[in-house]
N, CA, C and O atoms as CSV, one atom per row, in Angstrom:
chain,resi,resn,atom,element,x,y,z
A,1,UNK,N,N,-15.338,32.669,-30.068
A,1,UNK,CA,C,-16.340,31.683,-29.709
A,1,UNK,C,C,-16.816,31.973,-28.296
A,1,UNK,O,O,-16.051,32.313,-27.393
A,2,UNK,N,N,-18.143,31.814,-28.159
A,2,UNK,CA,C,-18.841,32.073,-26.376
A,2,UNK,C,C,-19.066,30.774,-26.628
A,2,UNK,O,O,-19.803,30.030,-27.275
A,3,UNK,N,N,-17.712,30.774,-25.509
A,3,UNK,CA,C,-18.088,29.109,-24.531
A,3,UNK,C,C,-18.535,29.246,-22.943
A,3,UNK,O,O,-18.582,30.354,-22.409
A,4,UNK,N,N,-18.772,28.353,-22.425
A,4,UNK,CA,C,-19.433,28.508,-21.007
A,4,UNK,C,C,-18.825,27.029,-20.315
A,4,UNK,O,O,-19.134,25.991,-20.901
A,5,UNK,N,N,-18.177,26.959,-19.381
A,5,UNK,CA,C,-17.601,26.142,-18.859
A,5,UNK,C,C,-19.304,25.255,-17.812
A,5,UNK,O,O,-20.120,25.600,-16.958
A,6,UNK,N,N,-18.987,24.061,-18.628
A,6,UNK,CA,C,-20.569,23.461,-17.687
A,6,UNK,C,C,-19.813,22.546,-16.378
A,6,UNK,O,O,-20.286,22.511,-15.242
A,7,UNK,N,N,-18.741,21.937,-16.738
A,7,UNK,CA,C,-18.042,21.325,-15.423
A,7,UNK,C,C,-16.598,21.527,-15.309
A,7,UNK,O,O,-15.888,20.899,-16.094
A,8,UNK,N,N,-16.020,22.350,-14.402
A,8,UNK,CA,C,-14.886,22.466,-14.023
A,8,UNK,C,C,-14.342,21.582,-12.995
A,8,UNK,O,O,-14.727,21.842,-11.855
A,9,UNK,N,N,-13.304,20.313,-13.167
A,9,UNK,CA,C,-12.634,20.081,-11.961
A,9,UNK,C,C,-11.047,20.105,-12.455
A,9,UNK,O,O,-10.550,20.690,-13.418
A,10,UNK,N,N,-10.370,19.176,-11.351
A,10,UNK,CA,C,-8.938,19.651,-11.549
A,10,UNK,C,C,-8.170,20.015,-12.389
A,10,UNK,O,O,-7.478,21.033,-12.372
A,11,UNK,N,N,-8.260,18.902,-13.486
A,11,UNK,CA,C,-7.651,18.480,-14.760
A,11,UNK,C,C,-8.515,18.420,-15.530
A,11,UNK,O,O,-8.068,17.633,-16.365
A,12,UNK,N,N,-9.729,18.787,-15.928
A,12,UNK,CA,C,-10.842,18.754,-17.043
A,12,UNK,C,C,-11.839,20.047,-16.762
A,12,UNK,O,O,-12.114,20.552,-15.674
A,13,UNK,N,N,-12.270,20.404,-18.013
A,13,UNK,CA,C,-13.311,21.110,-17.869
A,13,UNK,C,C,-14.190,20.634,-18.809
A,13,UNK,O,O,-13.910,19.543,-19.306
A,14,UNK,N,N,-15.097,21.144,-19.137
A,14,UNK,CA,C,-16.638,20.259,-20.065
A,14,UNK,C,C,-16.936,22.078,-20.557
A,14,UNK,O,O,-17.045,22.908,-19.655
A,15,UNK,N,N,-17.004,22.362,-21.530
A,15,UNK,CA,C,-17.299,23.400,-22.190
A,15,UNK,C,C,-18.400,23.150,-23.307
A,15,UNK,O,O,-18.293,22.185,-24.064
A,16,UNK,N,N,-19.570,24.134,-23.402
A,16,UNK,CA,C,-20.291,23.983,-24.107
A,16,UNK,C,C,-20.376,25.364,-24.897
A,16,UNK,O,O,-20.708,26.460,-24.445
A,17,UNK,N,N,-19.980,25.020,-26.224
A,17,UNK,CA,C,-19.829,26.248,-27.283
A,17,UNK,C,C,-21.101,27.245,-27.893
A,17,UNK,O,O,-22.195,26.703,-27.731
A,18,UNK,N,N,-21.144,28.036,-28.286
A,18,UNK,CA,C,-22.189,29.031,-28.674
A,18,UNK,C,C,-23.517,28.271,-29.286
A,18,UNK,O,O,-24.699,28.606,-29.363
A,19,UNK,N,N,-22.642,26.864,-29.763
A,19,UNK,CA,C,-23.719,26.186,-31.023
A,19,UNK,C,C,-24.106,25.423,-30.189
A,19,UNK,O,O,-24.878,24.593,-30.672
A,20,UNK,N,N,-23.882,25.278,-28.847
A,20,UNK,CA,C,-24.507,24.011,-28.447
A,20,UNK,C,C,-24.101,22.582,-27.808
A,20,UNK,O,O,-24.682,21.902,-26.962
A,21,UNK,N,N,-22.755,22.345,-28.596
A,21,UNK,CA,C,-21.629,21.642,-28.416
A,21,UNK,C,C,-20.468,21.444,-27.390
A,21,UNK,O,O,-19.583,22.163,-26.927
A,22,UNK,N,N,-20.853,20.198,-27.247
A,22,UNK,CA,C,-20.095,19.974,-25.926
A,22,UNK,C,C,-18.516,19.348,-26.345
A,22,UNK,O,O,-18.313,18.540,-27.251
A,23,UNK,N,N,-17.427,19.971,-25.398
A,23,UNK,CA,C,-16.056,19.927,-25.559
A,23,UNK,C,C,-15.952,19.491,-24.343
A,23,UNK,O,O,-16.376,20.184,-23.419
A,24,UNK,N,N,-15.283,18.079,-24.081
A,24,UNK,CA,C,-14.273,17.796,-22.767
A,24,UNK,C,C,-13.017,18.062,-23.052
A,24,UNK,O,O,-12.436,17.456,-23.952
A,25,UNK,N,N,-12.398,19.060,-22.278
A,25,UNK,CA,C,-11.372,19.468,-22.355
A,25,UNK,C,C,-10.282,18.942,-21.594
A,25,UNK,O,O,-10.567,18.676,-20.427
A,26,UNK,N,N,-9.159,18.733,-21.941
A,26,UNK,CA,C,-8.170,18.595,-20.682
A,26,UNK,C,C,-7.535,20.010,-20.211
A,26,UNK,O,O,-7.108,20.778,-21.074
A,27,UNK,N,N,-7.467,20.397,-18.645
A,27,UNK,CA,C,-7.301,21.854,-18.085
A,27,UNK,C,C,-5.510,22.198,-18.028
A,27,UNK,O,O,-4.855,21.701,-17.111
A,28,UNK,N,N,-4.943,22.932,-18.909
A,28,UNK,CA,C,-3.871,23.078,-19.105
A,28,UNK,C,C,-3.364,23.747,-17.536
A,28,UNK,O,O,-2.883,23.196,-16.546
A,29,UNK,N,N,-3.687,25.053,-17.801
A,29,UNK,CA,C,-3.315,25.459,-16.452
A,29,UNK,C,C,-3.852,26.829,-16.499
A,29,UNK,O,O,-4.253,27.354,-17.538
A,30,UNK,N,N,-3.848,27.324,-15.481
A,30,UNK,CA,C,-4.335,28.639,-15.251
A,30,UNK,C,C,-3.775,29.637,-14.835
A,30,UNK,O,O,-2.711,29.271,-14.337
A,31,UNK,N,N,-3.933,31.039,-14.734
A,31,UNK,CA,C,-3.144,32.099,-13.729
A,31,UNK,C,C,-4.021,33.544,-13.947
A,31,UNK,O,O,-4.811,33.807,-14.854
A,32,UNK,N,N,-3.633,34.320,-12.887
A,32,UNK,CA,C,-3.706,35.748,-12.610
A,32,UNK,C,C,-2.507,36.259,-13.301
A,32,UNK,O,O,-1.357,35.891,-13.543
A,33,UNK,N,N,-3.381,37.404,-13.539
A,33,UNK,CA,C,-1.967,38.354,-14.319
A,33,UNK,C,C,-2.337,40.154,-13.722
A,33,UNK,O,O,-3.185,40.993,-14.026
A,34,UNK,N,N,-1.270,40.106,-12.828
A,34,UNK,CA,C,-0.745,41.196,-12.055
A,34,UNK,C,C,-1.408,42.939,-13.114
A,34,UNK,O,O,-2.093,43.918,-12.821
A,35,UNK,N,N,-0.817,42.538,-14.121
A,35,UNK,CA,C,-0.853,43.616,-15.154
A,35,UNK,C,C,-2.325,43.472,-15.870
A,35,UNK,O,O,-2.618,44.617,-16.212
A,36,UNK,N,N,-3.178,42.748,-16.176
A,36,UNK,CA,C,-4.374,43.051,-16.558
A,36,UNK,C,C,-5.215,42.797,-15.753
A,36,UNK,O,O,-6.394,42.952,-16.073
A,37,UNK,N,N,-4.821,42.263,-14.284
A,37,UNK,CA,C,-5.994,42.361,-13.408
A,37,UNK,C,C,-7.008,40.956,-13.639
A,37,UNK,O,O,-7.936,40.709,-12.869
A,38,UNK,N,N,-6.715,40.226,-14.647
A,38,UNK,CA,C,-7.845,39.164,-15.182
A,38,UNK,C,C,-7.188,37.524,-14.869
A,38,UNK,O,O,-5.970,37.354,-14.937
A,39,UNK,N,N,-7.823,36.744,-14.636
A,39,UNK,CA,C,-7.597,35.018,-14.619
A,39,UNK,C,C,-7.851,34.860,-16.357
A,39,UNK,O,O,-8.713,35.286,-17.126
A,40,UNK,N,N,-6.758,34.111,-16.496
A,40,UNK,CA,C,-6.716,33.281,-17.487
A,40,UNK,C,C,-6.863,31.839,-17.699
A,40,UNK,O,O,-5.739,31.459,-17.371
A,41,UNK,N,N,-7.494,30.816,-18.023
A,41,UNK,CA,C,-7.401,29.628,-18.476
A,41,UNK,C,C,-6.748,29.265,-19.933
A,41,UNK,O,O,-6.950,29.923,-20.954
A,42,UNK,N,N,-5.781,27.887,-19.823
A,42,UNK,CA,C,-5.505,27.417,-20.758
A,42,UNK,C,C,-6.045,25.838,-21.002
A,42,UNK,O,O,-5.965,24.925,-20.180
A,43,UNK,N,N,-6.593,25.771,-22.300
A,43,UNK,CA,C,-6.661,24.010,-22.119
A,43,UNK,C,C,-6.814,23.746,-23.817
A,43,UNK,O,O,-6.825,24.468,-24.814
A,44,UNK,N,N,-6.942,22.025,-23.488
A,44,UNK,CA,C,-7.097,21.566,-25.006
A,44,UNK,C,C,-7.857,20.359,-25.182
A,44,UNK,O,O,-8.213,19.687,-24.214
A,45,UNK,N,N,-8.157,20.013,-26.525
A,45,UNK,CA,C,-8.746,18.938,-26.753
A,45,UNK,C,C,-8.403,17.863,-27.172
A,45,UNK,O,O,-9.029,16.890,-27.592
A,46,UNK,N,N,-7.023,18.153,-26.993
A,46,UNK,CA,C,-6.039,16.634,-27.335
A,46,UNK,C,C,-5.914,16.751,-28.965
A,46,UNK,O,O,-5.780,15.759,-29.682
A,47,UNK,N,N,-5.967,17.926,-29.394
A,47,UNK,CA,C,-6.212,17.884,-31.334
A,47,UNK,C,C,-5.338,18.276,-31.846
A,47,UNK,O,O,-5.279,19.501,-31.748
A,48,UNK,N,N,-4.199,17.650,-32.638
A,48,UNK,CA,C,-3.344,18.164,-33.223
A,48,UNK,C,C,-3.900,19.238,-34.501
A,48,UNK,O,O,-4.960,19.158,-35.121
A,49,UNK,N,N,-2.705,20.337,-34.664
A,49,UNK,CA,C,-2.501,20.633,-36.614
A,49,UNK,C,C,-1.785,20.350,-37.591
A,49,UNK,O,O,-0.918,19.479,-37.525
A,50,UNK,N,N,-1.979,20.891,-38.423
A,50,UNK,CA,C,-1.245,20.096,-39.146
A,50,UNK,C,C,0.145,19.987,-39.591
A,50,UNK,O,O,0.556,19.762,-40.729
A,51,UNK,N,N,0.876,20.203,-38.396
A,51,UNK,CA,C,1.931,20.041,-38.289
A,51,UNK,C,C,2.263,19.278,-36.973
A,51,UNK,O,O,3.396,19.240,-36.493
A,52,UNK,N,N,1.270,18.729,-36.486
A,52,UNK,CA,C,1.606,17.779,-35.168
A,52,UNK,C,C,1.435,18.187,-34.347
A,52,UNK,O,O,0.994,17.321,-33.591
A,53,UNK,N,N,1.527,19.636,-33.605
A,53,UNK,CA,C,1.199,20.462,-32.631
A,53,UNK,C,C,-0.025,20.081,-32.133
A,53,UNK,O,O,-0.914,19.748,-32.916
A,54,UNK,N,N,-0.265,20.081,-30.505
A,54,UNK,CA,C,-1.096,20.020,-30.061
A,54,UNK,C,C,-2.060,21.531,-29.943
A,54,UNK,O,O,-1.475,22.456,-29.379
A,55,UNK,N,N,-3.309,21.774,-30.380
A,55,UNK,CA,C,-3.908,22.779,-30.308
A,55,UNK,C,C,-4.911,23.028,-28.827
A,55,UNK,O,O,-5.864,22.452,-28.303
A,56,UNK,N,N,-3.884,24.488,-28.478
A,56,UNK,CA,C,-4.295,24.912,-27.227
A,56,UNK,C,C,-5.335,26.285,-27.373
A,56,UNK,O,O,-5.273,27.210,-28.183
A,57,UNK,N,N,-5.974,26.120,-26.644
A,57,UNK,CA,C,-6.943,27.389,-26.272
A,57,UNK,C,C,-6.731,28.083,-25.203
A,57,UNK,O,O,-6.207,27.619,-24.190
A,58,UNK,N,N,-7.349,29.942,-25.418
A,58,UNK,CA,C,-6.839,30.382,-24.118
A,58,UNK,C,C,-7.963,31.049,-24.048
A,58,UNK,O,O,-8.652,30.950,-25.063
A,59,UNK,N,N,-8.592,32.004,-22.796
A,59,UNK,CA,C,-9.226,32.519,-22.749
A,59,UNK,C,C,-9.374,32.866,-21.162
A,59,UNK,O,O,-8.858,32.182,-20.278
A,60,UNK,N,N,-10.325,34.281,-20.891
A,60,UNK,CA,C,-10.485,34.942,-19.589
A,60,UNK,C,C,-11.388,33.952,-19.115
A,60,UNK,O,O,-11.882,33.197,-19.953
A,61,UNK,N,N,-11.802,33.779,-17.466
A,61,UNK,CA,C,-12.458,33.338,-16.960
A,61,UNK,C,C,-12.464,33.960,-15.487
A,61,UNK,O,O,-11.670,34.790,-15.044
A,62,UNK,N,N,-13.685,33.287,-14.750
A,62,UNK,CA,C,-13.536,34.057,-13.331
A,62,UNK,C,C,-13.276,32.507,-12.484
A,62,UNK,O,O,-13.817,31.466,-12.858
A,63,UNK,N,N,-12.480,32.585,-11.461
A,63,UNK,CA,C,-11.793,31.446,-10.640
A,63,UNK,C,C,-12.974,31.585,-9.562
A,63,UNK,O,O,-12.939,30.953,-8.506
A,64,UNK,N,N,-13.907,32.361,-9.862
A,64,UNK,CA,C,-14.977,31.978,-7.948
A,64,UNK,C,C,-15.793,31.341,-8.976
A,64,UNK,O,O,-16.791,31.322,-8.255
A,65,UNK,N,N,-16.220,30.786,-10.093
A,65,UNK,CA,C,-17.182,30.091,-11.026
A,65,UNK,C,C,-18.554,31.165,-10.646
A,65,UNK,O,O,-19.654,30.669,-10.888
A,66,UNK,N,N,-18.549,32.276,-10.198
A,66,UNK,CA,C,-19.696,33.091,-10.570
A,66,UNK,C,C,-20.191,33.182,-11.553
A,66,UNK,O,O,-21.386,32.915,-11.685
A,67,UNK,N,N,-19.326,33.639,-12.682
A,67,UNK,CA,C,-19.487,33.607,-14.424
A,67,UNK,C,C,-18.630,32.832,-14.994
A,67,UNK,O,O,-17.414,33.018,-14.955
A,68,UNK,N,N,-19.359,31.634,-15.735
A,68,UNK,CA,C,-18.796,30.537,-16.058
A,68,UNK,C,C,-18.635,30.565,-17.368
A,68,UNK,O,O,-18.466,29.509,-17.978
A,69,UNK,N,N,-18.667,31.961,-18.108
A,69,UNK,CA,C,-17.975,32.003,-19.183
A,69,UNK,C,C,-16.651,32.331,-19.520
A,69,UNK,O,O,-15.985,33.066,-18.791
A,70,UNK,N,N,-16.052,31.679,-20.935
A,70,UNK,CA,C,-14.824,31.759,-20.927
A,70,UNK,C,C,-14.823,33.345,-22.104
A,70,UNK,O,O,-15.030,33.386,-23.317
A,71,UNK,N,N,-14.656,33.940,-21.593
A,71,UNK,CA,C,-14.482,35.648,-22.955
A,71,UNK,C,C,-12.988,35.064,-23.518
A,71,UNK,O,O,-12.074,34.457,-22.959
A,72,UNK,N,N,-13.237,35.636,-25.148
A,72,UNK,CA,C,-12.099,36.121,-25.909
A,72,UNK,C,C,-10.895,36.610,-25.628
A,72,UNK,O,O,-11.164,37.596,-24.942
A,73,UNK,N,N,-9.793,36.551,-25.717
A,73,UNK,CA,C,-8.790,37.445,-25.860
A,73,UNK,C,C,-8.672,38.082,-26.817
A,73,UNK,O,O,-8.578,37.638,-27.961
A,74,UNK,N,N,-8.657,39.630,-26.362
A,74,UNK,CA,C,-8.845,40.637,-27.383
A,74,UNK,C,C,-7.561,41.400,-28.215
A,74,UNK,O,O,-7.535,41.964,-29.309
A,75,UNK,N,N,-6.384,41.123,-27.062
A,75,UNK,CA,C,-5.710,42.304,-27.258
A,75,UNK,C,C,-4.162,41.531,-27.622
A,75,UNK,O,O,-4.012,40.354,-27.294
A,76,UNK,N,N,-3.179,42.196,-28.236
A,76,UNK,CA,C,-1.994,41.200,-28.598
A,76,UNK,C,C,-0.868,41.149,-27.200
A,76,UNK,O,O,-0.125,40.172,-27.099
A,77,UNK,N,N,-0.822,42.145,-26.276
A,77,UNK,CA,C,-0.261,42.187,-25.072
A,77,UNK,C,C,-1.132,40.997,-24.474
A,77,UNK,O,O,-0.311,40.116,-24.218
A,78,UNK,N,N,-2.187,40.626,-24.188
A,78,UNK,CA,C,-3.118,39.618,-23.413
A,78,UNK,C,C,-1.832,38.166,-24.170
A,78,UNK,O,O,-0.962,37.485,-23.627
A,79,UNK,N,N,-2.397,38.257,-25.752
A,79,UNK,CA,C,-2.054,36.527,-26.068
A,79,UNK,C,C,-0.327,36.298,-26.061
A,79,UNK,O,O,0.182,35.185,-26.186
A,80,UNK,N,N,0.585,37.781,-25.862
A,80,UNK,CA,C,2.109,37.527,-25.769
A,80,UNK,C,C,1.937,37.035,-24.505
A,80,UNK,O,O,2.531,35.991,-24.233
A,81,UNK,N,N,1.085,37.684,-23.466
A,81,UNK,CA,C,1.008,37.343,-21.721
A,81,UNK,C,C,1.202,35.616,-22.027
A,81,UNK,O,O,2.224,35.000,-21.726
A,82,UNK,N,N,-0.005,35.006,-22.683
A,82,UNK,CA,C,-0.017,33.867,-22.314
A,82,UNK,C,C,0.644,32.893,-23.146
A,82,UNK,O,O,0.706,31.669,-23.033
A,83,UNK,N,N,1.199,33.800,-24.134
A,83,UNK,CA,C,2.431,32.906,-24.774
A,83,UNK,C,C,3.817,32.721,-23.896
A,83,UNK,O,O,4.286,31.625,-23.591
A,84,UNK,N,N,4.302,33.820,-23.596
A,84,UNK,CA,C,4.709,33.796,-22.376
A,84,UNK,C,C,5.164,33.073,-21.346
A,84,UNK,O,O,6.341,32.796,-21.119
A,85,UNK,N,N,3.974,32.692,-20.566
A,85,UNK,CA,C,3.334,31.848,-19.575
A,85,UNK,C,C,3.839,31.053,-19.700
A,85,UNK,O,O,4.767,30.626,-19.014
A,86,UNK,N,N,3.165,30.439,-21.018
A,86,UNK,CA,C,3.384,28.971,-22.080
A,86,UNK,C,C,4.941,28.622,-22.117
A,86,UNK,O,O,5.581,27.666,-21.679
A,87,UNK,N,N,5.214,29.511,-22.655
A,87,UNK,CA,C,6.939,28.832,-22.976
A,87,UNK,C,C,7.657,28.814,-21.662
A,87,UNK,O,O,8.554,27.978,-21.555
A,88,UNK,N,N,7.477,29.389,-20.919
A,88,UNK,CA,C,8.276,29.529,-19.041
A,88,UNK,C,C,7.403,27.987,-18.451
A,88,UNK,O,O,8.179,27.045,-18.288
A,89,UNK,N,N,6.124,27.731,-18.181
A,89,UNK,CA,C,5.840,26.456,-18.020
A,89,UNK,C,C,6.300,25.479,-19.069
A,89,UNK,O,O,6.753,24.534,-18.423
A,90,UNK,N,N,6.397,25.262,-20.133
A,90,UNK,CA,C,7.060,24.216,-21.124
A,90,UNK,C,C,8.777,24.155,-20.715
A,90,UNK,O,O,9.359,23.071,-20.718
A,91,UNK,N,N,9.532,25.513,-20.349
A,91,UNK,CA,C,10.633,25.699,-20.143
A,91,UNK,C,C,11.128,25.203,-18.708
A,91,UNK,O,O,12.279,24.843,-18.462
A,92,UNK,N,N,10.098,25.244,-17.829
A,92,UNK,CA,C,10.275,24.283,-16.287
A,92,UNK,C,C,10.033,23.235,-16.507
A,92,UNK,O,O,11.008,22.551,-16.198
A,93,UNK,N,N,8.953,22.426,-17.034
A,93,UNK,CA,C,8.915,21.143,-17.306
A,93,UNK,C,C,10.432,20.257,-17.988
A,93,UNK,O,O,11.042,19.304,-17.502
A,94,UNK,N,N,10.654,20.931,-19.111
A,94,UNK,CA,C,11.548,20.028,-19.651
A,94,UNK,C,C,12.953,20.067,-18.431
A,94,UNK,O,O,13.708,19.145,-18.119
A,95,UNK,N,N,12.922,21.450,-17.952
A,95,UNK,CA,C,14.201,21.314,-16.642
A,95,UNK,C,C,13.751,20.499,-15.608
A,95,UNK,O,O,14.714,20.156,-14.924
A,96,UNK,N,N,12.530,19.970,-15.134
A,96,UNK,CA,C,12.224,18.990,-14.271
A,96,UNK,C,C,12.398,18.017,-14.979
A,96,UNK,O,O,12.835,17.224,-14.145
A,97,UNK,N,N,12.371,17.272,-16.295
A,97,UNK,CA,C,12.296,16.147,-17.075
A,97,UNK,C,C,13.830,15.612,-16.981
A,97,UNK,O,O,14.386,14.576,-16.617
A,98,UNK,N,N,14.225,16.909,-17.518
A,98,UNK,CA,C,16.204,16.672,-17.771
A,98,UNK,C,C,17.109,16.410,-16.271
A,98,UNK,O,O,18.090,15.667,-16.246
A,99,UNK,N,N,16.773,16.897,-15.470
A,99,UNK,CA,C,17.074,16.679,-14.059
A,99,UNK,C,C,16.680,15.497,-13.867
A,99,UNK,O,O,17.526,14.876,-13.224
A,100,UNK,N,N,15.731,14.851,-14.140
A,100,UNK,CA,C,15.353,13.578,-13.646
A,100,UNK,C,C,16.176,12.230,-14.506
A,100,UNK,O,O,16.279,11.032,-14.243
A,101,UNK,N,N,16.688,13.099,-15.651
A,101,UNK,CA,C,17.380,12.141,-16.541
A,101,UNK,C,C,18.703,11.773,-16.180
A,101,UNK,O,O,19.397,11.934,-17.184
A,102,UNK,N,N,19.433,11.328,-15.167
A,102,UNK,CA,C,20.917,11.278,-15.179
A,102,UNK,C,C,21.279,9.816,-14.958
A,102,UNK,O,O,22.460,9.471,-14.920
């Protein structure tokens, strides 16, 4: 999908899809990756599947908002990168959660 990010702030972005369609997103999180040289964004639309999971999106972007499109991930090293990511941030959270539990 060519999406184009129309408003980026902290915690939200506003994405408008190839068709036209506007997505408020909530902004998962973001990063540089050493090894492909590229910024990544993660976010979602609050939409489960059908198994309850919340459905996340990922995709390249540029962090100076020069090009405010979000490109594809092409390659299966890119989406392990940000699976990755994913489970090491899900994996600090719940150790900040459980620490807080005593």
């Amino acid at each position: 999908m060519d999406s184009e990010i129309i408003n980026n702030s902290e915690n939200e972005i506003v994405i408008k899809d190839s068709e036209g369609n506007i997505h408020n997103c909530t902004k998962l999180f973001t990063f540089d990756s050493d090894e492909t040289k590229l910024s990544y964004i993660c976010y979602t639309e609050d939409k489960k599947d059908d198994k309850g999971n919340t459905i996340v999106y990922a995709g390249i972007y540029d962090p100076t908002g020069e090009d405010n499109h979000i490109l594809p991930i092409k390659t299966d090293e890119e989406w392990n990168l940000i699976k990755d990511t994913l489970e090491e941030i899900i994996k600090a959270t719940k150790k900040v959660i459980n620490n807080g539990e005593k």
